[in-house]
Structures are given as structure tokens and as C-alpha cells.
Backbone bond lengths (Angstrom), bond angles and torsions (degrees), N, CA, C in turn:
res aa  C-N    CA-C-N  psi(-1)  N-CA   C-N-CA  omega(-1)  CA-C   N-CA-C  phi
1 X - - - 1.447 - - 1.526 110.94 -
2 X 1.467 122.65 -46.38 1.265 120.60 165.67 1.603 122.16 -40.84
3 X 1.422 100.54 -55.10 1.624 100.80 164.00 1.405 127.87 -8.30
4 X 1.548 99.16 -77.52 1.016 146.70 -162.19 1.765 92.32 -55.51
5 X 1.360 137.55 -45.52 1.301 134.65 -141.22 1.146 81.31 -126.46
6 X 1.502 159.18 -28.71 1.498 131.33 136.54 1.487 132.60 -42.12
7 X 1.480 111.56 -49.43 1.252 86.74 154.00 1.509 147.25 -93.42
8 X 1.458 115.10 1.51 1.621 98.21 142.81 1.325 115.20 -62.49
9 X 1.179 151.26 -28.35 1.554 136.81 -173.13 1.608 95.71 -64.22
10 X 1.341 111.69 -54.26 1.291 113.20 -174.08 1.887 122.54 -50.36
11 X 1.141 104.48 -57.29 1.419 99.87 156.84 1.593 134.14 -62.52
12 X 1.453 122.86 -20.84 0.890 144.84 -178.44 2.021 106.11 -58.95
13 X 1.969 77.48 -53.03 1.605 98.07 177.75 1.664 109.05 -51.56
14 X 1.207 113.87 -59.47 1.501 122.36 173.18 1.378 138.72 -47.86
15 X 1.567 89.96 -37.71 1.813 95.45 155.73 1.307 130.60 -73.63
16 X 1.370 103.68 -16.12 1.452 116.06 167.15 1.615 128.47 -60.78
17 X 1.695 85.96 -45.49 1.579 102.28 -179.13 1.798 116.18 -76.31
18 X 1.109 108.54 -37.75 1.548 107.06 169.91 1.404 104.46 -71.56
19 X 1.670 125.54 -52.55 1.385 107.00 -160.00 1.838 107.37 -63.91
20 X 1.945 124.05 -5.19 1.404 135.01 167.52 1.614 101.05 -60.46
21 X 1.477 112.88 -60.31 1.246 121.34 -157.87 2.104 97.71 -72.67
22 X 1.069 119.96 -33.73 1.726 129.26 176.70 1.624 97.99 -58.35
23 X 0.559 121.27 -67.13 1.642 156.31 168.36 1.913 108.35 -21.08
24 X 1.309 89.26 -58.64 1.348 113.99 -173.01 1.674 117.67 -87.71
25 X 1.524 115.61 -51.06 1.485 139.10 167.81 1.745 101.41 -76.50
26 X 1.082 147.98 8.56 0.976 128.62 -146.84 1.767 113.66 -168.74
27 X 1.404 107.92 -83.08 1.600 112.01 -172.24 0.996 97.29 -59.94
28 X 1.426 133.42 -79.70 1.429 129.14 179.81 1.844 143.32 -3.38
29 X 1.175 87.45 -49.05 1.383 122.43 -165.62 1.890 106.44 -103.45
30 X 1.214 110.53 -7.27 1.772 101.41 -163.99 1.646 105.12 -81.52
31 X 1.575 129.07 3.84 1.505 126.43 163.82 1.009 105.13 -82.71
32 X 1.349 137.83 -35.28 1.463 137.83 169.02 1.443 117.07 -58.17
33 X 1.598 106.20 -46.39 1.462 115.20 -168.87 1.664 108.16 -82.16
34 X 1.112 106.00 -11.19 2.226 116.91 174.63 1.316 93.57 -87.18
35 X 1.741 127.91 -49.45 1.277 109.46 -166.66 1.536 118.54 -92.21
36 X 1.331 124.96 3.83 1.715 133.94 150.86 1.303 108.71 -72.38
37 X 1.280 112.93 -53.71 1.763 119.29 -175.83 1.469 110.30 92.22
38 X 1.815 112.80 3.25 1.367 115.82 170.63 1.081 112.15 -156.56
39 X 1.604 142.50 -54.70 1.514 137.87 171.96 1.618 108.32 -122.86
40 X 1.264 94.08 170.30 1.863 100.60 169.01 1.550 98.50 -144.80
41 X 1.536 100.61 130.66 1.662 101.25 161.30 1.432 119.42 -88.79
42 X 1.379 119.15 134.23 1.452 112.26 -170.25 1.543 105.81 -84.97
43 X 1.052 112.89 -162.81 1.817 112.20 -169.89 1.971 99.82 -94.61
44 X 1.635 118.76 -4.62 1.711 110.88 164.47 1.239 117.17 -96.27
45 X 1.542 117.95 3.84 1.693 117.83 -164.31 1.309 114.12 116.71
46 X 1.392 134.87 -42.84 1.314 128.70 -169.13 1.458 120.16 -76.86
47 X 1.347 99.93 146.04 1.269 115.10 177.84 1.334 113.11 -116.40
48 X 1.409 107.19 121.54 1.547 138.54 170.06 1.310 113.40 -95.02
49 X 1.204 115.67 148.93 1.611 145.62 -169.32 1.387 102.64 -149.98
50 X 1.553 87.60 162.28 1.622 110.67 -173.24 1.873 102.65 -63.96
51 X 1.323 103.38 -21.47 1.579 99.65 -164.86 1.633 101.44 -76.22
52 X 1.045 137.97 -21.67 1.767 125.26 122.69 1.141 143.32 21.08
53 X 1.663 93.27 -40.03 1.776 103.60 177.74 1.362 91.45 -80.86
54 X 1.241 136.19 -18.70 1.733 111.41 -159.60 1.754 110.56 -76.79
55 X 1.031 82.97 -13.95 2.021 81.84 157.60 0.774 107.51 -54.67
56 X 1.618 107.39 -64.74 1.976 91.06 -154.56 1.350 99.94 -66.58
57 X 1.213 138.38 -47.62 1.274 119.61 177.27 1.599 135.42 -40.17
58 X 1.538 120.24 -29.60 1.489 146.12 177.32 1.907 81.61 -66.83
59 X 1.240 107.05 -88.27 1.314 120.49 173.19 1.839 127.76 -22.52
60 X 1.217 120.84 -38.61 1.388 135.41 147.32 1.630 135.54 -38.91
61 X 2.164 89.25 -48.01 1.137 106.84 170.40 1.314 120.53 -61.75
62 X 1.784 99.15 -70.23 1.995 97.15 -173.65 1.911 85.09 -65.45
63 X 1.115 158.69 150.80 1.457 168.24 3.22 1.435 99.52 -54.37
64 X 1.643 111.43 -57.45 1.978 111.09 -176.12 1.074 118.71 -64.97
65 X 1.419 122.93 10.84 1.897 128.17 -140.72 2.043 66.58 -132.80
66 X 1.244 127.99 -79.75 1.127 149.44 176.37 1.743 118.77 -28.05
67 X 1.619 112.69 -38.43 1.040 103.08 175.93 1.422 129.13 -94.32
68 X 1.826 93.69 -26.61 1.287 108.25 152.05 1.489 132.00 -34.79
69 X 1.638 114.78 -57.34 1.725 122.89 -174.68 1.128 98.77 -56.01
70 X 2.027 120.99 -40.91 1.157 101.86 -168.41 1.800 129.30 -85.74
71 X 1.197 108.38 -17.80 1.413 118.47 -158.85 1.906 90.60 -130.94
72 X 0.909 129.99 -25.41 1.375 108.72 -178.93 1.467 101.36 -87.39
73 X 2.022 110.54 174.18 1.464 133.41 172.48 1.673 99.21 43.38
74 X 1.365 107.84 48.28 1.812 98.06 161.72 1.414 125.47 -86.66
């Protein structure tokens, strides 16, 4: 059972880190990226795109991956 509740933390951890990087590559930036209609340069150099969202989607996963270990097949 312990198992089990390390690795939801562990995935838990991971959804954290993509939904940072979604967050960061992505939410922030999507009035810029609607009103280009393809990239936005931020104010350090980088350029963001819509393809950005696939964090949150990566990020979506380990949370459903995460709640599962913990609360599903008991």
C-alpha cells in the first residue's frame, strides 16, 4: 500500500512540473499567441507557440495517471 502512495506523489510531482512548464510556455502568453495567429516573442527572446498546450495535456496525463495509483483498484 505504501507503494502505491509514493507513487502517486511521484506522478503527482510530474504533473506539477509540466502543468509549471504549460503554465509558463503557454497560458501566459495565449493573448499574444491568438493575436499573431502563430508565435509570440516574450520580453527574454523566446518564442512560444500554440504547440505549448501539449504540456498541459502531458501534464493532465500524470494527474489521471496520479489519481488513479492513489484511489483506484483498492
Amino acid at each position: 500500500m505504501r507503494r502505491f502512495r509514493i507513487k502517486a506523489i511521484v506522478l503527482a510531482l510530474f504533473a506539477g512540473l509540466f502543468g509549471f512548464v504549460f503554465y509558463e510556455r503557454y497560458w501566459i502568453w495565449r493573448d499574444c499567441i491568438a493575436a499573431s495567429q502563430s508565435s509570440c516573442v516574450t520580453p527574454d527572446g523566446s518564442n512560444v507557440t500554440e504547440g505549448g498546450m501539449v504540456w498541459g495535456v502531458i501534464a493532465l496525463g500524470f494527474l489521471a495517471a496520479a489519481l488513479i495509483a492513489q484511489f483506484g483498484r483498492r
